[in-house]
C-alpha positions in Angstrom: -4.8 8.9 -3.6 -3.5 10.8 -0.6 -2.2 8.3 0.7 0.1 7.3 -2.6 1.4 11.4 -1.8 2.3 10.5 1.6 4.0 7.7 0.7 6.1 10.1 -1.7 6.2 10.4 -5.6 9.7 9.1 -6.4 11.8 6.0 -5.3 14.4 6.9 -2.5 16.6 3.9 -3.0 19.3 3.9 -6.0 20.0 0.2 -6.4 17.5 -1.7 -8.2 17.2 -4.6 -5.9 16.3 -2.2 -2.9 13.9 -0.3 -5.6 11.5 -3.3 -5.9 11.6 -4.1 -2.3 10.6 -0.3 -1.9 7.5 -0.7 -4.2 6.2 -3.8 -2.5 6.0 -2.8 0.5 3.9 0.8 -0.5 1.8 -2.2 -2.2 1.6 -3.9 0.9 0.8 -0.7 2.6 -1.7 0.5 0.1 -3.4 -3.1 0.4 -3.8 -2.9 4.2 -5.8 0.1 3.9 -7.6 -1.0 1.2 -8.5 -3.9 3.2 -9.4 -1.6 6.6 -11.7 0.2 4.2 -13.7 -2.8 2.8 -16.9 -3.4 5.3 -17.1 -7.4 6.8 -20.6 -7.8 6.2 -23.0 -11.3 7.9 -25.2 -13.2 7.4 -28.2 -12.7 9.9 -30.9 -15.4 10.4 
């Protein structure tokens, strides 16, 4: 969730087009963390 504040709590773009592109990349942001957060894990033997 702190990360969604950084990221600010309103859209900064007025037209619509540049609105969606706005929200996919915080997705693609919040994904990437996600994704540095999730442990690889092995199989050993």
């Amino acid at each position: 969730m702190h990360c969604v504040k950084l990221m600010g709590q309103s859209l900064m773009a007025r037209d619509f087009d540049r609105q969606v592109a706005e929200i996919e990349v915080r997705i693609a942001v919040l994904n990437r963390y996600t994704a540095l957060g999730i442990p690889v894990t092995e199989a050993v033997g």
